[in-house]
C-alpha positions in Angstrom: -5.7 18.5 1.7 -9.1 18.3 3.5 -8.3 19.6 6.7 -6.1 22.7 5.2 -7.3 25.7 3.5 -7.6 25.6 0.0 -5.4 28.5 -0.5 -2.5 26.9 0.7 -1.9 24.3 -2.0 -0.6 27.4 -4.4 2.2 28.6 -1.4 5.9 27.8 -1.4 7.2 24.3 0.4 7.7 26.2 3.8 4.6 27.3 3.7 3.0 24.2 3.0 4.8 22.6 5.0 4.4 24.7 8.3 0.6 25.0 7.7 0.5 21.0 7.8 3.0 20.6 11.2 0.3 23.4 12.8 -2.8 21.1 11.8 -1.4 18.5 13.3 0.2 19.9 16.3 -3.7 21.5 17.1 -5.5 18.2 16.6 -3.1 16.1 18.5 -2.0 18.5 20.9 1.5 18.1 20.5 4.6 19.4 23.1 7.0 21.3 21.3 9.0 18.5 21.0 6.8 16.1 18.7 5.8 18.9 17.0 10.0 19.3 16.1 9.7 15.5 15.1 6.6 15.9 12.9 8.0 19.0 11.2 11.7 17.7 10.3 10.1 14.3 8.6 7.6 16.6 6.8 10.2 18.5 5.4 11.7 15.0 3.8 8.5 14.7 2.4 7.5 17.7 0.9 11.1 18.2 -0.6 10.5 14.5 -2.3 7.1 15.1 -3.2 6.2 18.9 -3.8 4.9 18.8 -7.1 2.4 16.3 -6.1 1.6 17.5 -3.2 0.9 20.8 -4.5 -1.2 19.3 -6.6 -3.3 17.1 -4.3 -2.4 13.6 -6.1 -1.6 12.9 -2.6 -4.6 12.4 -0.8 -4.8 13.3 3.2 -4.3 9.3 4.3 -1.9 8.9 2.4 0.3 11.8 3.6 -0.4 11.1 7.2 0.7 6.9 6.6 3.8 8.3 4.8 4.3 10.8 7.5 3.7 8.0 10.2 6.0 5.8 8.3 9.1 8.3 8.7 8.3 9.0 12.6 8.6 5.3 13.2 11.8 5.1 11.0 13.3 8.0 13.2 12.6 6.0 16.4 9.2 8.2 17.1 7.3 4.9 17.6 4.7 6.3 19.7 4.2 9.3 18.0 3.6 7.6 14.7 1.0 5.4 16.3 -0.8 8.2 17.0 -0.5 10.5 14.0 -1.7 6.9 12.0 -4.6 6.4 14.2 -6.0 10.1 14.1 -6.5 10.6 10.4 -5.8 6.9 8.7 -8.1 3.9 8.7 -7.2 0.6 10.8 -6.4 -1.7 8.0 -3.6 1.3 6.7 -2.3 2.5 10.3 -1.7 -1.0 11.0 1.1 -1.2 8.5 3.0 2.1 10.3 5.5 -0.4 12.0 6.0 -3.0 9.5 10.0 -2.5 9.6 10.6 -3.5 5.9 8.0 -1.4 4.2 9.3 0.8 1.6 8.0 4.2 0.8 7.0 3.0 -2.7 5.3 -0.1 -1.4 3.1 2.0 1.2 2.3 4.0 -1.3 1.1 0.8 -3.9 -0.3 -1.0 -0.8 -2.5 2.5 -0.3 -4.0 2.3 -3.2 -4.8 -1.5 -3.6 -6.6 -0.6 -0.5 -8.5 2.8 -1.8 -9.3 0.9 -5.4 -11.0 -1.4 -3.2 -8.4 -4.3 -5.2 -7.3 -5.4 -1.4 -8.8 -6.3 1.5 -7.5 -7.6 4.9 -10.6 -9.3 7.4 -10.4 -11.9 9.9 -12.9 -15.1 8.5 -14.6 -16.8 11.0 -15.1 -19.8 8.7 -11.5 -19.9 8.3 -10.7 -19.3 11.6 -7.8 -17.0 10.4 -6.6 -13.9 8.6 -7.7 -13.6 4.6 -6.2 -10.8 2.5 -8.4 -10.8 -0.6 -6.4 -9.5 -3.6 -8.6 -8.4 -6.8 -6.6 -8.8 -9.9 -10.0 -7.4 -11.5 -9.7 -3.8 -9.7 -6.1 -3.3 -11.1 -6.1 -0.3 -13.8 -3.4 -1.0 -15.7 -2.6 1.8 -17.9 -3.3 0.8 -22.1 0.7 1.3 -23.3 1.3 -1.7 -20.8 -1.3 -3.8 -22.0 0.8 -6.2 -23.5 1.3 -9.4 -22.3 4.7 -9.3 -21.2 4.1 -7.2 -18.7 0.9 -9.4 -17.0 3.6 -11.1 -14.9 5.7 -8.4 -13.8 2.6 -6.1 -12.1 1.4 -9.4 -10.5 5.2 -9.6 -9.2 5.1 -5.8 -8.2 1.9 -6.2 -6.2 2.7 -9.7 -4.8 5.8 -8.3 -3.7 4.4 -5.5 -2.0 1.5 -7.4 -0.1 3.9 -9.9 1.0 6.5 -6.8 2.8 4.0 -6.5 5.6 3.0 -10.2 5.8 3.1 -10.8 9.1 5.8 -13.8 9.9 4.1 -14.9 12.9 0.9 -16.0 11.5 1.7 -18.3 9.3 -2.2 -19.4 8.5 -2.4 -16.1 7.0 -4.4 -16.9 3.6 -3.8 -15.0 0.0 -6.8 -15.4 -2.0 -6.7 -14.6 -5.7 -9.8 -13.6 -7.3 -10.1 -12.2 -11.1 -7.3 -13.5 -12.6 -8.5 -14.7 -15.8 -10.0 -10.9 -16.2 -6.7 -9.3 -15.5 -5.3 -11.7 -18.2 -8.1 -10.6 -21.0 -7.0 -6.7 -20.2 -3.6 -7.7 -21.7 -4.4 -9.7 -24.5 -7.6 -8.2 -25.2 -9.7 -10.8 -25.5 -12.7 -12.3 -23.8 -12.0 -13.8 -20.0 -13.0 -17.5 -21.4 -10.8 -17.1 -24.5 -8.1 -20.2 -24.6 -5.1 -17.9 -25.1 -6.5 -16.0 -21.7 -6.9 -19.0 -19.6 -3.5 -20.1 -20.5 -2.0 -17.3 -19.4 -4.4 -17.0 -15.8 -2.8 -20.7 -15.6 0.7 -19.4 -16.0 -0.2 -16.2 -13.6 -1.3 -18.8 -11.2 1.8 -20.8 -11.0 3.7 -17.4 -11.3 2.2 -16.4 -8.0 2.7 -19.3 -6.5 6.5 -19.1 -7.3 6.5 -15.4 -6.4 5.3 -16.5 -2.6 8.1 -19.2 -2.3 10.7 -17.2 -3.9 9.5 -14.4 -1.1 9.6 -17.1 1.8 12.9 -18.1 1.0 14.2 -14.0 1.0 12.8 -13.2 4.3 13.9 -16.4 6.3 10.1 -17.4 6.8 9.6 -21.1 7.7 6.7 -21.3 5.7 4.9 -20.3 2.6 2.3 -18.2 2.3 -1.1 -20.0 1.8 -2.4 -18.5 -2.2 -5.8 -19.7 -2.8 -7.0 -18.8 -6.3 -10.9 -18.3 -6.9 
């Protein structure tokens, strides 16, 4: 991690572990008691994710949003604000108290965010919220390249923007940009091939079916807004 020695990454869990709660406790100048709080949901994350932490897949924000999500799950509300606004951007600490959020999901939201594939800004010529999802900054590995599986990572991603929707802003807009693109990387072919702009037609729909079937779920009087572009 950035703010730990680099020795530490090659020490057992505890180690690990109690070098990251110390960090923490110093830059936030926590009282013994947060600093038991911080510690016991670190250990649930180091157990589930040694390996990778050990082996810095997970990068510093991420850790602290997953760390920030498990305060606010154990009813540390104010303390997870707080470890989310010292080391994570606003856009990612934001999504600490969305009550639904799955550790998986903050983890895919994450990265949507760091490959730049989604972005959240308030549009003045819109007069509301716009999340901005680019289909065309989704790596999708080349064994699932096959088309098949085009609908089911739109679903996943969909899915996982829509957890931390927020229900009380209904005018909230979903725009779609690079659809046609993310259909060539399946069937690879050019983006203005027929067979791909059949398929960005039948993403299209897809999505918009995704949203309703999502609405209907989470008891939401309305449907999210999905422009495509």
């Amino acid at each position: 991690m950035i703010w730990l020695e680099t020795d530490l990454v090659d020490q057992d869990r505890e180690a690990f572990k109690r070098a990251l709660t110390e960090n923490l406790a110093d830059e936030l100048c926590l009282p013994p008691s947060e600093v038991d709080a911080v510690e016991e949901v670190l250990s649930s994350l180091v157990h589930f994710y040694a390996d990778r932490l050990l082996s810095r897949q997970i990068p510093d924000e991420l850790l602290v949003f997953l760390l920030a999500r498990g305060l606010w799950s154990v009813g540390e509300r104010d303390l997870a604000r707080r470890v989310a606004r010292h080391r994570c951007r606003p856009h990612i600490s934001s999504m600490c108290s969305v009550p639904r959020l799955t550790a998986a999901n903050a983890m895919l939201l994450w990265k949507l965010f760091q490959a730049g594939a989604l972005k959240r800004s308030f549009w003045i010529s819109y007069d509301r919220e716009v999340w901005v999802l680019d289909m065309r900054q989704i790596d999708v590995d080349p064994p699932a390249r096959i088309e098949v599986y085009a609908s089911r990572t739109l679903k996943v991603v969909l899915e996982g923007i829509f957890q931390v929707w927020d229900a009380g802003a209904p005018d909230t807009i979903l725009r779609i940009k690079g659809l046609d693109t993310f259909a060539a990387a399946f069937l690879t072919l050019p983006a203005d091939a027929p067979p791909v702009k059949s398929l960005g037609g039948e993403l299209e729909a897809y999505a918009r079916a995704v949203a309703v079937r999502v609405s209907a779920a989470s008891g939401w009087d309305f449907i999210p807004v999905i422009e495509i572009h």
